[in-house]
N, C-alpha and C positions, 0 to 999 in steps of 0.2 A: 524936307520931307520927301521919301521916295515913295510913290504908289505901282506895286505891282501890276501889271498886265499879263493875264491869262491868254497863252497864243492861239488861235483859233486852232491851227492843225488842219491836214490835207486830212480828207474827207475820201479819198480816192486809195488810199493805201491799203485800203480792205482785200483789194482782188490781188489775190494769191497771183495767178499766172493768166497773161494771154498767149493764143495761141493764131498766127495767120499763113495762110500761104504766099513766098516771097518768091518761090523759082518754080520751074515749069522740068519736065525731065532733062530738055535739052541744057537747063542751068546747072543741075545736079550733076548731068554729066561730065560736065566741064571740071567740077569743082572734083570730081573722083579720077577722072583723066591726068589730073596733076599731081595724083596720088604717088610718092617715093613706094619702091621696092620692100626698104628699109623702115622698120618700125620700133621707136622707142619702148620696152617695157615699162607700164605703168602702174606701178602697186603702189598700194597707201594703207600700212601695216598700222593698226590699232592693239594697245592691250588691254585685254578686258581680264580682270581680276576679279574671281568669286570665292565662295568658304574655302574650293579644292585646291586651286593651283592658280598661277598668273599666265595665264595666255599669249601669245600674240595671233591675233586673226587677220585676214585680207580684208580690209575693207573694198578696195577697189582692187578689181583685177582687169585690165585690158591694155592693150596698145593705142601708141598714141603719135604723132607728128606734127609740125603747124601748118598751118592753114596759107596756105600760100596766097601771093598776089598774083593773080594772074591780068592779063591785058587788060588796058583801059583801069585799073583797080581792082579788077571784078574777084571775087564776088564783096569785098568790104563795101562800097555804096549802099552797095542792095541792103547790107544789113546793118551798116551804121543807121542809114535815112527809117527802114524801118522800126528799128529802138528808138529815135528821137521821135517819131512820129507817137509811137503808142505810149512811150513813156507822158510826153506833154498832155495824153487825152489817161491818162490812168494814174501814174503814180507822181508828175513834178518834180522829180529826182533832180540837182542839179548834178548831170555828168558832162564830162568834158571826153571820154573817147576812149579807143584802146591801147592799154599800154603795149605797145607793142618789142618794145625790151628786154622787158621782166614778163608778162604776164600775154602773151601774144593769143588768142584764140589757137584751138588744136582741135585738129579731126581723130576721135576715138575712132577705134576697133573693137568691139565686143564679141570675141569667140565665145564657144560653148565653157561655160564656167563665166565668161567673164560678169561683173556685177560693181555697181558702188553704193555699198549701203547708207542709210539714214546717215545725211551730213546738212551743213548749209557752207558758202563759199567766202563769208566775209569774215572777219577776223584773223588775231596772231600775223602772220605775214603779208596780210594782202587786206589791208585797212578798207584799200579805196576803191574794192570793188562795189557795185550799187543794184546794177543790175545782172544776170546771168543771163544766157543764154544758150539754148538748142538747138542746132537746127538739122532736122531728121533729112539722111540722104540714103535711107532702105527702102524699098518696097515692106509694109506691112507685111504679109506674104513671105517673105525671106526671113524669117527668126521665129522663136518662140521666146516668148518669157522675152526679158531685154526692155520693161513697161518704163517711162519716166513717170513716177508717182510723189504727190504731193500730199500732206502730211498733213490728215484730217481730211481731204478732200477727195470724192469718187472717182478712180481712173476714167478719164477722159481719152477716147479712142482718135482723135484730131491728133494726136501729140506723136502717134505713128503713122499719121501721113506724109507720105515723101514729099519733099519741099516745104513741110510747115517749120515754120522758126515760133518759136514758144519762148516768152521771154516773163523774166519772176525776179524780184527783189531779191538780193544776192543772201539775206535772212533768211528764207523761207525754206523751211525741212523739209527735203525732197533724198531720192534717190534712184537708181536704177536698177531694176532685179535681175535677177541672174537669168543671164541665154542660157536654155536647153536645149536650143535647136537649131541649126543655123549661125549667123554671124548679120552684126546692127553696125553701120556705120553712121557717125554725128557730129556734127561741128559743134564745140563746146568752147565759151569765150563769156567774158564780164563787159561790161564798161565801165567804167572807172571815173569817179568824182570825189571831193574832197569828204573825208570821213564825215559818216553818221554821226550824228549830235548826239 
């Protein structure tokens, strides 16, 4: 005889995103200090097909590089130890790190126009991502428009402060809205665990 067992389930999976601060200017600085000359174009073409015609639109528009290591590690610690920390008190994700390979963290560039609309990060090619993560290195003040917004939930103004890391289950529909004004620069990276069940 086999009797089923109904699983309890994490209880913690509810909150969409936290949001903390992990660097101070002088860490921001460092991390923009190592910034290449040189930037990769990064588009991510969508086609959207209605009764008139078949499309293809920009979903994301911006530039992009990776995130460098710099001395001592810096800044990976700072932001691996902060994901493990918040993740064990929020969500229990089992992750194991970043792929640094295939999928390595990368610092955007949002010019004027730039934007990536309504998406989520897991799926299709990138299974094992778990968690995402943000980490804002603009001054508020230096852009317009350029908002990281979560899907159902009230822009939260934390999420443009310089040195906040903002980290969200790699599921949850978010996007960035188009800069009008100025230019947003972001560390943008997953951690990576064994696929979602």
């Amino acid at each position: 005889m086999y009797y089923t067992i109904k699983p309890k389930g994490n209880r913690s999976i509810g909150y969409t995103y936290v949001c903390t601060k992990i660097f101070d200017n002088m860490g921001i600085q460092k991390i923009i200090d190592s910034l290449e000359k040189d930037w990769f174009k990064s588009e991510v073409v969508q086609s959207v097909t209605n009764e008139m015609n078949d499309d293809l639109t920009k979903q994301r528009v911006g530039n992009e590089q990776p995130l460098k290591i710099i001395d001592e590690h810096f800044p990976y610690p700072q932001i691996s130890n902060s994901i493990a920390e918040i993740n064990s008190d929020y969500w229990k994700f089992d992750i194991t790190g970043f792929d640094m390979l295939t999928d390595q963290p990368q610092v955007f560039r949002y010019d004027v126009g730039g934007k990536f609309d309504w998406h989520f990060d897991v799926g299709g090619s990138s299974p094992t991502r778990k968690l995402g993560f943000t980490l804002q290195l603009s001054e508020s003040d230096e852009y317009e428009g350029g908002d990281l917004e979560f899907f159902g939930q009230e822009f939260d103004k934390r999420t443009r402060e310089k040195g906040t890391l903002i980290i969200f289950p790699s599921f949850v529909f978010h996007r960035v809205t188009e800069i009008t004004k100025g230019r947003r620069f972001a560390v943008v990276g997953w951690a990576h665990g064994p696929t979602f069940q």
